[in-house]
DSSP file (Angstrom, degrees, kcal/mol; ACC not computed):
  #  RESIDUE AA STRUCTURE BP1 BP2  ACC     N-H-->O    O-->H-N    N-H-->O    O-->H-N    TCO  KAPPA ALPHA  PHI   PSI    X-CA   Y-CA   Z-CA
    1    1 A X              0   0    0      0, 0.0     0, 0.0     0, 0.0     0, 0.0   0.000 360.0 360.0 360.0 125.4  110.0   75.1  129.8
    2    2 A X        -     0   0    0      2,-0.2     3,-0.1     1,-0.0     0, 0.0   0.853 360.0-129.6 -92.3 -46.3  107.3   72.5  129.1
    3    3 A X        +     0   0    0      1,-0.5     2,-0.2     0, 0.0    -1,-0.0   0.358  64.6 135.7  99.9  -5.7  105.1   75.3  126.8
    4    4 A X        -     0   0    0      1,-0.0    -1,-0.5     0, 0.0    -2,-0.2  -0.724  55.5-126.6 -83.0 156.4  101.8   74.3  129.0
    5    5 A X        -     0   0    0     -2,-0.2     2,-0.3    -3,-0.1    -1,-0.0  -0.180  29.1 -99.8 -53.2 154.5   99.8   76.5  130.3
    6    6 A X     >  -     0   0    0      1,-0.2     4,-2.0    -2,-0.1     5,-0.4  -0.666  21.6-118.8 -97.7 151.5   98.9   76.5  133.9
    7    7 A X  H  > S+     0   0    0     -2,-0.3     4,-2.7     1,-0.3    -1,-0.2   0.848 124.6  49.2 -47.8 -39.8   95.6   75.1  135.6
    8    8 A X  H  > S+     0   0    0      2,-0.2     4,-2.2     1,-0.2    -1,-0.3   0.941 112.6  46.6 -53.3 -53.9   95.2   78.8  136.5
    9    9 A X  H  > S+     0   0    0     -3,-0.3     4,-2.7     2,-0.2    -2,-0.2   0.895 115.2  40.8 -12.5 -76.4   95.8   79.8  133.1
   10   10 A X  H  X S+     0   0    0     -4,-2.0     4,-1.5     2,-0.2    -2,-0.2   0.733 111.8  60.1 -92.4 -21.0   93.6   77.3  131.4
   11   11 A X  H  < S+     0   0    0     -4,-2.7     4,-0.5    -5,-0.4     3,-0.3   0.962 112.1  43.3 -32.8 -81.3   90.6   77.9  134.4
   12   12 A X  H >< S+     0   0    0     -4,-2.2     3,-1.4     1,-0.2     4,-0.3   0.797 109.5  55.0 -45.6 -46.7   90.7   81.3  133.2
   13   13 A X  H >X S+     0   0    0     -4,-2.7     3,-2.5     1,-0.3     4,-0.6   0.916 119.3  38.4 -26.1 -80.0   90.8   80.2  129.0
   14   14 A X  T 3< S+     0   0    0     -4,-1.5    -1,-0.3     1,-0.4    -2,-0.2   0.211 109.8  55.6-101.4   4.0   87.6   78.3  129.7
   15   15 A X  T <> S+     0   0    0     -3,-1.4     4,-0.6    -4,-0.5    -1,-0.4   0.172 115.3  43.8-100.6  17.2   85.7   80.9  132.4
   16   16 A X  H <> S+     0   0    0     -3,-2.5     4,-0.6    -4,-0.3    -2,-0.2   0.537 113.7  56.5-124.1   4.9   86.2   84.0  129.3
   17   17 A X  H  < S+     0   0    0     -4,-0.6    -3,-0.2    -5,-0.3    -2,-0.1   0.545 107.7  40.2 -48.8 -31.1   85.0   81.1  127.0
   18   18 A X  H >> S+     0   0    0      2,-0.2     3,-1.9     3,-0.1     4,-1.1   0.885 112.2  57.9 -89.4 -50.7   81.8   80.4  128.8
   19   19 A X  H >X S+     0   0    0     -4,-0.6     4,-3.3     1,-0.4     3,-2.1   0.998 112.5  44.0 -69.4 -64.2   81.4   84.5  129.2
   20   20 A X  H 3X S+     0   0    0     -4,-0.6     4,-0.7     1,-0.3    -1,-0.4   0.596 116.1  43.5 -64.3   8.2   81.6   84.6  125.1
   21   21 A X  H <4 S+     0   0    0     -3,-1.9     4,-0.4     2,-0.1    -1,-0.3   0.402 108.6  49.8-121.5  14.8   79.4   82.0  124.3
   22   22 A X  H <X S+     0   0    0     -3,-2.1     4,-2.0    -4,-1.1     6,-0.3   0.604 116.0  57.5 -78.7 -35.1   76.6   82.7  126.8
   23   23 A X  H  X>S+     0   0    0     -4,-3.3     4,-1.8    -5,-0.3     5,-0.9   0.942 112.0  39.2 -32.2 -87.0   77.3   86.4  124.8
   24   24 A X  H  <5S+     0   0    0     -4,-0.7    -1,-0.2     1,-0.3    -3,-0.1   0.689 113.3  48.8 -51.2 -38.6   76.7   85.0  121.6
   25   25 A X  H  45S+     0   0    0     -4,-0.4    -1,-0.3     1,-0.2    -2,-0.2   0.972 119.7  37.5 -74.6 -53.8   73.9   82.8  122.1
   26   26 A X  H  <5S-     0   0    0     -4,-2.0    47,-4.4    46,-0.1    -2,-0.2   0.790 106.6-123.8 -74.4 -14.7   71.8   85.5  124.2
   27   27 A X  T  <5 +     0   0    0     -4,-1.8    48,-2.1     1,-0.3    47,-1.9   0.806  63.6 142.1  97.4  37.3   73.1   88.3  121.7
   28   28 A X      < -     0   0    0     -5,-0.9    -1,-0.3    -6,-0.3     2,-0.2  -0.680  60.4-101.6-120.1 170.3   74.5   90.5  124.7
   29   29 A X     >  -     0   0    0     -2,-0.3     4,-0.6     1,-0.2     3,-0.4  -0.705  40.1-117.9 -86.3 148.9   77.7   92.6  125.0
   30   30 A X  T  4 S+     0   0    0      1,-0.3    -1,-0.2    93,-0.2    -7,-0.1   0.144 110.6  71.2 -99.6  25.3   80.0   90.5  126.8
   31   31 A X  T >> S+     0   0    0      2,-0.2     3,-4.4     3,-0.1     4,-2.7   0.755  94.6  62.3 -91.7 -56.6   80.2   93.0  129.6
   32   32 A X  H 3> S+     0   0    0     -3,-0.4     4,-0.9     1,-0.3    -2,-0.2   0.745 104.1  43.0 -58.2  -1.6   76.6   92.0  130.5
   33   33 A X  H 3X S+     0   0    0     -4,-0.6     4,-0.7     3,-0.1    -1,-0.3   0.642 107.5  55.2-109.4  -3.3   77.2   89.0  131.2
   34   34 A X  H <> S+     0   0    0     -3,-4.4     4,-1.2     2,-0.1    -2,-0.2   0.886 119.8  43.2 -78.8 -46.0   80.4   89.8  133.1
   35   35 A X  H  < S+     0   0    0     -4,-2.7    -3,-0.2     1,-0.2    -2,-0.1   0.796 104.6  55.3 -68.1 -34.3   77.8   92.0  135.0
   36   36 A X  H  < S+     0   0    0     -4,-0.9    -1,-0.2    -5,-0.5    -3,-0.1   0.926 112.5  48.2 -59.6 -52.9   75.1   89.8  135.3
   37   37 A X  H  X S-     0   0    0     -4,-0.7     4,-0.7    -5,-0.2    -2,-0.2   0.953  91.4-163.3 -55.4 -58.5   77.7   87.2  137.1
   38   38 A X  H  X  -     0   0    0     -4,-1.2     4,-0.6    -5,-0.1     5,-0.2  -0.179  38.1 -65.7 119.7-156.4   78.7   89.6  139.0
   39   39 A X  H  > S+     0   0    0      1,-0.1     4,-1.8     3,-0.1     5,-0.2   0.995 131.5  61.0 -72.5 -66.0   82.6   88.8  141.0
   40   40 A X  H  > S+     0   0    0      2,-0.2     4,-1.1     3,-0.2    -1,-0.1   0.698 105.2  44.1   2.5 -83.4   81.2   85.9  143.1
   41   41 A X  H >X S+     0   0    0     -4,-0.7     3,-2.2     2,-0.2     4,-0.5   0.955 116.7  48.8 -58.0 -90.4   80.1   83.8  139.9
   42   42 A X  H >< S+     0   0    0     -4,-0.6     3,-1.2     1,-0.3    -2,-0.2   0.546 113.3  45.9 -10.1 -73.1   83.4   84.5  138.3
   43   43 A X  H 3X S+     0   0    0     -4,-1.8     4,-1.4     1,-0.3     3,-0.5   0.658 116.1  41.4 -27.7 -52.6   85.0   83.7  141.0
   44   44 A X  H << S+     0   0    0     -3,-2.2     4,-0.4    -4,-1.1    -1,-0.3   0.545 114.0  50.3 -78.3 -14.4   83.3   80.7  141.8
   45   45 A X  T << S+     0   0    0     -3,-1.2    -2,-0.2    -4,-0.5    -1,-0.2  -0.185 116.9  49.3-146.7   4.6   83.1   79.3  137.8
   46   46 A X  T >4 S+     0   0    0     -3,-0.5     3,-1.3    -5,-0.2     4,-0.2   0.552 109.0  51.0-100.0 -35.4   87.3   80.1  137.8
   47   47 A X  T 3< S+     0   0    0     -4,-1.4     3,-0.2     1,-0.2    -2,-0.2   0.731 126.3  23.5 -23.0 -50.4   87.7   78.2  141.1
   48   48 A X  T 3> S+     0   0    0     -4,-0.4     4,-1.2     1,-0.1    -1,-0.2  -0.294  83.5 122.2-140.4  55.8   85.9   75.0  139.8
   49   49 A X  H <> S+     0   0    0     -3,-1.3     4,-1.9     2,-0.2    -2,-0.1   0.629  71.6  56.7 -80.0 -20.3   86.3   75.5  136.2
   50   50 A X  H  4 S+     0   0    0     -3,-0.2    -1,-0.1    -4,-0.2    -2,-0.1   0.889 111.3  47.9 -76.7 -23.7   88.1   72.1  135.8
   51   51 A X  H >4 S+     0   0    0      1,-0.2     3,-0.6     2,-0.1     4,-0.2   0.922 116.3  45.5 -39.8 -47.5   84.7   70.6  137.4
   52   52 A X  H >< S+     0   0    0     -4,-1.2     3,-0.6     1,-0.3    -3,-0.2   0.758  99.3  64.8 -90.6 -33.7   82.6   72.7  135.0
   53   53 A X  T 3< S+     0   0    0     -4,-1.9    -1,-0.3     1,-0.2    -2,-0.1   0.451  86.6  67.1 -75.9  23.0   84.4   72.1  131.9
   54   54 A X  T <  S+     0   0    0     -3,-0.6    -1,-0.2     2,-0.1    -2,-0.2   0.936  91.7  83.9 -87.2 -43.7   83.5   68.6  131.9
   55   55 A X  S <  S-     0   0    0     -3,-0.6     0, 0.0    -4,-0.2     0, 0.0  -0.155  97.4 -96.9 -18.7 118.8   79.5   70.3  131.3
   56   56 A X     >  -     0   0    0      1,-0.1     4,-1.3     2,-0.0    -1,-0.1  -0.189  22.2-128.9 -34.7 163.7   78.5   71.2  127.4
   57   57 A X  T  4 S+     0   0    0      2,-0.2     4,-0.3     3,-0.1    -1,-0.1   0.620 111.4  57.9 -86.8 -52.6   79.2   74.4  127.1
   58   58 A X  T  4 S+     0   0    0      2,-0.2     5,-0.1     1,-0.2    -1,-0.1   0.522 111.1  48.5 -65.4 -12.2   75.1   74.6  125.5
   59   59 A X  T >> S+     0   0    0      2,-0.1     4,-4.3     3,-0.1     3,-3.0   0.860 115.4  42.9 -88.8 -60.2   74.0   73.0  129.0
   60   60 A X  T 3< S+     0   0    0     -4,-1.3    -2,-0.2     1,-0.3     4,-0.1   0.304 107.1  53.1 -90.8  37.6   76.0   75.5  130.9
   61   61 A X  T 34 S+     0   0    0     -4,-0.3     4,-0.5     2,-0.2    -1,-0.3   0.246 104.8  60.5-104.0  -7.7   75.2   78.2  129.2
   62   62 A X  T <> S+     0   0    0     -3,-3.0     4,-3.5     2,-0.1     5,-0.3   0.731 114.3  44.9 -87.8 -67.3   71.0   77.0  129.9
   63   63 A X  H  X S+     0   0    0     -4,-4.3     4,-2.1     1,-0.2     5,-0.2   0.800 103.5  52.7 -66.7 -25.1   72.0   77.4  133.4
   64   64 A X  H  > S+     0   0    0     -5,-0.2     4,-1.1     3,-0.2     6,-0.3   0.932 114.0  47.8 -88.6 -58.7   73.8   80.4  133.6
   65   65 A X  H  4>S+     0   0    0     -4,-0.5     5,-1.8     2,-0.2     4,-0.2   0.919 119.4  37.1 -32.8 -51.2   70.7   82.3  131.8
   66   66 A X  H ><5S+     0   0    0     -4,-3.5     3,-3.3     3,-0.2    -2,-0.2   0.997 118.7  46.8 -76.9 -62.2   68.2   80.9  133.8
   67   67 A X  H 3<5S+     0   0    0     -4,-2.1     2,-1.4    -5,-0.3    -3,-0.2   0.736 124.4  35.4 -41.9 -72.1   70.2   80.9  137.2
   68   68 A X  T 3<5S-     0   0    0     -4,-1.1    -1,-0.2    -5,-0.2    -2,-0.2   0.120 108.5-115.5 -61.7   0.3   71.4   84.8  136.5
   69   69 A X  T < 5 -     0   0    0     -3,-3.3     2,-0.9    -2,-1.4    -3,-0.2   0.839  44.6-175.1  23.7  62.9   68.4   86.0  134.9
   70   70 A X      < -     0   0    0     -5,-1.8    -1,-0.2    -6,-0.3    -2,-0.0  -0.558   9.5-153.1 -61.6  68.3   70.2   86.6  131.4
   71   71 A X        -     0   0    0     -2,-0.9    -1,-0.0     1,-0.1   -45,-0.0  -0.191  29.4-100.7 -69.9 173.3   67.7   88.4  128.8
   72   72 A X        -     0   0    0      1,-0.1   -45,-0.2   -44,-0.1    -1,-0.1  -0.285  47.9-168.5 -71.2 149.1   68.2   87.9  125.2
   73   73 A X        -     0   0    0    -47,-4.4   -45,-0.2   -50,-0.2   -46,-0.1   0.070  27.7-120.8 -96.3-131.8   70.1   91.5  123.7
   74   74 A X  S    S+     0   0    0    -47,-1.9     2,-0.4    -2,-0.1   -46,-0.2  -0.005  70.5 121.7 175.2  43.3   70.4   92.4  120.4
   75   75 A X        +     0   0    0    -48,-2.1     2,-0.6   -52,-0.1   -48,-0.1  -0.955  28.5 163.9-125.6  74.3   73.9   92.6  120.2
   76   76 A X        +     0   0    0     -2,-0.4     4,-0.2     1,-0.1     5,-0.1  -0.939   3.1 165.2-130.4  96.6   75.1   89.6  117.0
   77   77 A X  S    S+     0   0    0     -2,-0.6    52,-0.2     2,-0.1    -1,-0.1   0.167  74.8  56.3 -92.6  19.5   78.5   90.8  116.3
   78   78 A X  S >  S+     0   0    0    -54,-0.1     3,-0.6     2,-0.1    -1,-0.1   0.724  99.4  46.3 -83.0 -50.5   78.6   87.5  114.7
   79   79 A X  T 3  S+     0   0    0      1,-0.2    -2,-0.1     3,-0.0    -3,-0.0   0.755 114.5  55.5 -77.3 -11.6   75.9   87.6  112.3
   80   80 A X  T 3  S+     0   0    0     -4,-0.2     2,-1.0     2,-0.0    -1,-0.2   0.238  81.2 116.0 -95.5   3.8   77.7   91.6  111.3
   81   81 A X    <   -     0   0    0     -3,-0.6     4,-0.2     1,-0.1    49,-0.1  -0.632  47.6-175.1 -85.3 115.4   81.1   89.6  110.7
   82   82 A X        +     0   0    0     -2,-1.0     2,-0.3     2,-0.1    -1,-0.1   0.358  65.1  39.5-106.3   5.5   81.6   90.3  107.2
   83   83 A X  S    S-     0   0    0      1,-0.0     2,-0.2     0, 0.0    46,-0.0  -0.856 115.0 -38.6-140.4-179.7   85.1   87.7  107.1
   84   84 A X        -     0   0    0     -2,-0.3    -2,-0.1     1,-0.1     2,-0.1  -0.182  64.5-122.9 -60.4 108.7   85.7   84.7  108.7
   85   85 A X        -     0   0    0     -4,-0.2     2,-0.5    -2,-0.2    -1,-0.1  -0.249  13.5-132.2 -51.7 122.8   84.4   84.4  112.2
   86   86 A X        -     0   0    0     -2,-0.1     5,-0.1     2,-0.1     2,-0.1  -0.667  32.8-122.6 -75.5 136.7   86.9   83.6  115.4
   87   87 A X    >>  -     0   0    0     -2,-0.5     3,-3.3     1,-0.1     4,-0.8  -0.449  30.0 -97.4 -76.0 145.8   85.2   80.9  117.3
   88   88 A X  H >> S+     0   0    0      1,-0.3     4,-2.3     2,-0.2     3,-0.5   0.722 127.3  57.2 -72.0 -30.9   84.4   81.8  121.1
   89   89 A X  H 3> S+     0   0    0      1,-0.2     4,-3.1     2,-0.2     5,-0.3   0.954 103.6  60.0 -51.6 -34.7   88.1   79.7  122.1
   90   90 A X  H <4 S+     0   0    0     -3,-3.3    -2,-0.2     1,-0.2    -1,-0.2   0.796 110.0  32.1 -68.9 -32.0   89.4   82.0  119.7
   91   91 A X  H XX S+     0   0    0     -4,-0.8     3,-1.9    -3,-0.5     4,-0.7   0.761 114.6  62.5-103.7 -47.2   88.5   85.2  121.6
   92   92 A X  H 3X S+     0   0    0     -4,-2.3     4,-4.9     1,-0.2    -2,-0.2   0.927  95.8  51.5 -20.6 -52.5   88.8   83.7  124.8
   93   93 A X  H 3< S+     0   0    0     -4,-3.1     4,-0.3     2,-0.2    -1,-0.2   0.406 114.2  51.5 -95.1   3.7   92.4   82.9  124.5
   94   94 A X  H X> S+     0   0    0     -3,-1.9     3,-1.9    -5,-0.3     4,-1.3   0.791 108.9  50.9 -85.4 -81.7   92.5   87.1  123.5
   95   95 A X  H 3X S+     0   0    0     -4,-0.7     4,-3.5     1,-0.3     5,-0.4   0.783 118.8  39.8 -52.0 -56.8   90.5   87.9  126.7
   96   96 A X  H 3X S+     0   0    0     -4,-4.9     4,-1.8    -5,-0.5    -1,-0.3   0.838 109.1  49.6 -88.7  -5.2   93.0   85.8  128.7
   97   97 A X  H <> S+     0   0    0     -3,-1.9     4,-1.7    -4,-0.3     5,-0.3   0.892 114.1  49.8 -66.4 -27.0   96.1   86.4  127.6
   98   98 A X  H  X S+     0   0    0     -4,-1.3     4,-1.5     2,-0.3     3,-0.2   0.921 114.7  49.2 -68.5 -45.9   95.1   90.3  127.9
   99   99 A X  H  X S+     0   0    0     -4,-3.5     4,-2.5     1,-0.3     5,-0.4   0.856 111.1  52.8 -36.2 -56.2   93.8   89.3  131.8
  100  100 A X  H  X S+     0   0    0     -4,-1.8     4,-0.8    -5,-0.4    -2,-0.3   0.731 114.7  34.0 -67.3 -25.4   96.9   87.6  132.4
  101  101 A X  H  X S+     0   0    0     -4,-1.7     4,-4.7    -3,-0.2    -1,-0.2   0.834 118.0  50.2-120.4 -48.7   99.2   90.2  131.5
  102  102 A X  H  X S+     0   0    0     -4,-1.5     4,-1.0    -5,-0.3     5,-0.2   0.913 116.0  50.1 -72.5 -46.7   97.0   93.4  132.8
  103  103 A X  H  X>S+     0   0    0     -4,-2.5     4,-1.8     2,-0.2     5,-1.0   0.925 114.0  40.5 -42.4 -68.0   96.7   91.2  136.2
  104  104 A X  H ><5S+     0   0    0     -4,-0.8     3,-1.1    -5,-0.4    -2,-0.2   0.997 114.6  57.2 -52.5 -57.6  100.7   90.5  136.4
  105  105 A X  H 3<5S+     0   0    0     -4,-4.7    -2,-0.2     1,-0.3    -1,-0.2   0.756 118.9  28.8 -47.5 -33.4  101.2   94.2  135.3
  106  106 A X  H 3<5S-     0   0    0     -4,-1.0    -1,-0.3    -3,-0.3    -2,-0.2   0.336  98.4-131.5-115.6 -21.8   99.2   95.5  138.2
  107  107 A X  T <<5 +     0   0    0     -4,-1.8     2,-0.3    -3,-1.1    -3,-0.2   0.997  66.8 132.7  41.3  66.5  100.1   92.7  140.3
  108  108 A X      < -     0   0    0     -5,-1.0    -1,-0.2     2,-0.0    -2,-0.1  -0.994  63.4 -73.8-140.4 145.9   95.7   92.6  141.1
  109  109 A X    >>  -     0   0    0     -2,-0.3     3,-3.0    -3,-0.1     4,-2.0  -0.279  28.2-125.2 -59.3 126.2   93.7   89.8  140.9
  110  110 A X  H >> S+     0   0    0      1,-0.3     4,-3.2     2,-0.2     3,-0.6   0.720 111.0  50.9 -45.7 -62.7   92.5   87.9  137.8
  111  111 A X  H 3> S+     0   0    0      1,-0.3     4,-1.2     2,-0.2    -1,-0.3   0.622 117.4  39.3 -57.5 -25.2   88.7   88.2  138.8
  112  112 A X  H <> S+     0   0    0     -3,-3.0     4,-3.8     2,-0.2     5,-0.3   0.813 118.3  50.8 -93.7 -49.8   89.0   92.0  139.3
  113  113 A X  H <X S+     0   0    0     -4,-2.0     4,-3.1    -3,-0.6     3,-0.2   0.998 113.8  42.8 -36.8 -77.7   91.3   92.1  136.2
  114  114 A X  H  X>S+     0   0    0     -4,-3.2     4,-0.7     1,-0.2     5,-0.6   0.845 115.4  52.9 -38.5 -46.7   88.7   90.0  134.0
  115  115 A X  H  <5S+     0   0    0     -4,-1.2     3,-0.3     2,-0.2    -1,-0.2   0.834 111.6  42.3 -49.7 -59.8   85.9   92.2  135.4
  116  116 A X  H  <5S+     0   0    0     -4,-3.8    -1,-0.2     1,-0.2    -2,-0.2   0.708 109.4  57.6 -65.9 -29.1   87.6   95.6  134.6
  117  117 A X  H  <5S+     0   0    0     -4,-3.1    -2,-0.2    -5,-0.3    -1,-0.2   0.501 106.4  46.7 -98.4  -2.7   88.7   94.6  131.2
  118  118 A X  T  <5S+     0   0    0     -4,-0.7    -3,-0.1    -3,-0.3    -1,-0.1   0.276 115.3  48.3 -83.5 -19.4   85.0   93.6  129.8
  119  119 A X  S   <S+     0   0    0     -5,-0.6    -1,-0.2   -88,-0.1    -2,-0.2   0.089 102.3  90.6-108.0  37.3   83.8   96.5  131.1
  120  120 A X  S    S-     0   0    0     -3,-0.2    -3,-0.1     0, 0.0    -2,-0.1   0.321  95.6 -88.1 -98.3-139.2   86.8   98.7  129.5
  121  121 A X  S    S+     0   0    0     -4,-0.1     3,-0.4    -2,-0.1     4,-0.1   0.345 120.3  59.6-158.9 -40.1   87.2  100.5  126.3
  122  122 A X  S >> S+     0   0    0      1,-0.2     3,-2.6     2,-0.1     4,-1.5   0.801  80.5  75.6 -59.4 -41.3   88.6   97.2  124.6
  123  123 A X  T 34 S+     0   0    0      1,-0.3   -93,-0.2     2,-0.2    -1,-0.2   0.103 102.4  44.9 -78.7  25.0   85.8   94.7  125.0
  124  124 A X  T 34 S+     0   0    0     -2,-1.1     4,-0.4    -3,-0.4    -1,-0.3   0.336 116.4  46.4-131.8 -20.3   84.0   96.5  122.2
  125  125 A X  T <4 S+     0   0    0     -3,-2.6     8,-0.5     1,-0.2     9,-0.3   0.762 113.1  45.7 -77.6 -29.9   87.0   96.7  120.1
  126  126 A X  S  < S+     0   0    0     -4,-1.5     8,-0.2     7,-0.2    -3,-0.2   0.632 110.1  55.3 -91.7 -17.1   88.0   93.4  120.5
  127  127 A X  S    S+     0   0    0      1,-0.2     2,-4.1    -5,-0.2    -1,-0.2   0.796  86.1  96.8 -90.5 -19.4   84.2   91.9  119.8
  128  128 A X    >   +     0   0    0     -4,-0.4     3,-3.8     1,-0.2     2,-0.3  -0.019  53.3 176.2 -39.7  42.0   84.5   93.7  116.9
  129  129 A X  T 3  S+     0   0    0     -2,-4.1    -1,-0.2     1,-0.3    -2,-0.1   0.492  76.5  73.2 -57.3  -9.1   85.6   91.0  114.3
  130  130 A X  T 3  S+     0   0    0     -2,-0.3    -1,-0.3   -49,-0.1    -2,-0.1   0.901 101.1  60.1 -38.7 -50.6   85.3   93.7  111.4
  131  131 A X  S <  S-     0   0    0     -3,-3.8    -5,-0.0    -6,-0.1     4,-0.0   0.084  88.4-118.1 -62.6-179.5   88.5   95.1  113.0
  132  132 A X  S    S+     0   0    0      2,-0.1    -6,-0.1     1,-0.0    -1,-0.1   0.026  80.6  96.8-108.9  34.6   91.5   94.1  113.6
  133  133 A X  S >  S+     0   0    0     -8,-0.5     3,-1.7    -5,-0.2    -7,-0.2   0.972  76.9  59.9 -82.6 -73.7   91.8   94.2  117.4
  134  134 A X  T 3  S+     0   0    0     -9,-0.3    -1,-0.2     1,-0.3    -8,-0.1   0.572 112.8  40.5 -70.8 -28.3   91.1   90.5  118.4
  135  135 A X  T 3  S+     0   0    0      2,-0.0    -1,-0.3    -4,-0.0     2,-0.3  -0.061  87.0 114.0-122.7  51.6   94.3   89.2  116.2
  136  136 A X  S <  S-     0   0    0     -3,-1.7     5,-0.2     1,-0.1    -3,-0.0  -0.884  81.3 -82.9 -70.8 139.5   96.4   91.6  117.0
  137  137 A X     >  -     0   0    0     -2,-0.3     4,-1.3     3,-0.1     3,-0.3   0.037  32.6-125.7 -60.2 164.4   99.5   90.8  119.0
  138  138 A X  H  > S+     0   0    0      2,-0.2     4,-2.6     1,-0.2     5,-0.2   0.732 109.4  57.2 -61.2 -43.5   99.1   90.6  122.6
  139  139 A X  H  > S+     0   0    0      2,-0.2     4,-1.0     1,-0.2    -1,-0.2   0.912 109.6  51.1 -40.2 -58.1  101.9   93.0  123.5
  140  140 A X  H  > S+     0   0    0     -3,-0.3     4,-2.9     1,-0.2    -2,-0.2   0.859 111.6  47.2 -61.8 -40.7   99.8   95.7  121.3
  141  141 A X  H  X S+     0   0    0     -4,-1.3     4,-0.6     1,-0.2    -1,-0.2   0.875 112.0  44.4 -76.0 -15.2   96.7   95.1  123.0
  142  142 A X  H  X S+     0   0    0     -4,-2.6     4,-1.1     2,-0.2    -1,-0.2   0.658 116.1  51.0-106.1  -0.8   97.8   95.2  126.3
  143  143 A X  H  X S+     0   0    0     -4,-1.0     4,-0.9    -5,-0.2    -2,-0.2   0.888 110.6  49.1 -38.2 -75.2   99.9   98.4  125.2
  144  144 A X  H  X>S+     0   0    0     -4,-2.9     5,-1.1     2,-0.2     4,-0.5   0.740 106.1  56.2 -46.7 -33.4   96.9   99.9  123.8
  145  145 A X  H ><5S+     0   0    0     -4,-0.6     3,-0.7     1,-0.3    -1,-0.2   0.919 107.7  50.8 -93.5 -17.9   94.8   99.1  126.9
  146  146 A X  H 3<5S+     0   0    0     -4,-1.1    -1,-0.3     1,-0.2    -2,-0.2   0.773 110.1  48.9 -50.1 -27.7   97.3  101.0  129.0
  147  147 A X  H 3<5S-     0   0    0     -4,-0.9    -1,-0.2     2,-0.3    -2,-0.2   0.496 114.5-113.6 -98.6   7.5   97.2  103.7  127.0
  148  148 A X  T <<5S+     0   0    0     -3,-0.7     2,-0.3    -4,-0.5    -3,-0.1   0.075  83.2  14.8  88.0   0.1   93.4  104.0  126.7
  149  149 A X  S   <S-     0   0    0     -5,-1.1    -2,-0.3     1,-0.1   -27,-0.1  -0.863 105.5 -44.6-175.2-168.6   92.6  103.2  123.0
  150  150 A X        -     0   0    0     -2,-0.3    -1,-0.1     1,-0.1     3,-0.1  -0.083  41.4-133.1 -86.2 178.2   94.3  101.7  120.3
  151  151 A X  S    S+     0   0    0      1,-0.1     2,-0.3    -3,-0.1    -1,-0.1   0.603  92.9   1.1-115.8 -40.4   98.3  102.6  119.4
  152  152 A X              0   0    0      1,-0.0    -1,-0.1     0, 0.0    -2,-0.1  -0.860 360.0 360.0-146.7-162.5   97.4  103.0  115.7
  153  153 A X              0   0    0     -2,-0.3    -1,-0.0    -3,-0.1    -3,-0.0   0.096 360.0 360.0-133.1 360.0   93.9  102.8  113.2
């Protein structure tokens, strides 16, 4: 076992990367912009995600607003983070291990996966950086999201 990740894998890393820092910059819950994309764009932006990650992240995040018509929210779970912020790789690589796993578990497709799990009961727990849902282990969160909320407080 080599310990990389797979091109599928690291597609996925870098499309729930894009999703949280088009979030952060427009100040929207990261379901709306999973909604805004709608499965298509997902689809298409994990499909040619090794293209697209050659593209700043601040470019395509320009484009995804404009194309998608993205408005600004009012939603800065950043600027309410009262400890040391995780940087949008950092909740990515939560969002997809949590994808990966829910996906495998269910044996259902990542886009459907990704889709269901910003729009779940978690994505609000996990954006939460007060908490401690985004670095809690993986096992527990994807425990927890089977069981509908969290395993302990």
């Amino acid at each position: 076992m080599t310990g990389r990740e797979s091109q599928e894998d690291n597609d996925l890393f870098f499309v729930c990367a894009l999703i949280e820092y088009v979030a952060r910059q427009t100040r929207n819950l990261r379901k709306d912009i999973v909604n805004a994309l709608g499965r298509d764009a997902i689809a298409h932006y994990l499909e040619l995600a090794d293209v697209y990650h050659c593209e700043p992240l601040e470019k395509l995040c320009v484009d995804l607003v404009e194309k998608y018509r993205i408005v600004p929210g009012n939603f800065d779970n950043v600027a309410l983070c009262q400890y040391a912020v995780p940087t949008h790789f950092d909740i990515a690589k939560v969002y997809k291990r949590l994808i990966i796993a829910v996906a495998a578990e269910r044996n259902i497709a990542r886009v459907e996966t990704l889709i269901e799990i910003y729009n779940a009961w978690i994505s609000p727990k996990i954006d939460d950086y007060n908490s401690s849902m985004y670095y809690e282990n993986p096992d527990y969160l994807l425990q927890s999201y089977f069981a509908g909320e969290p395993l302990r407080d």
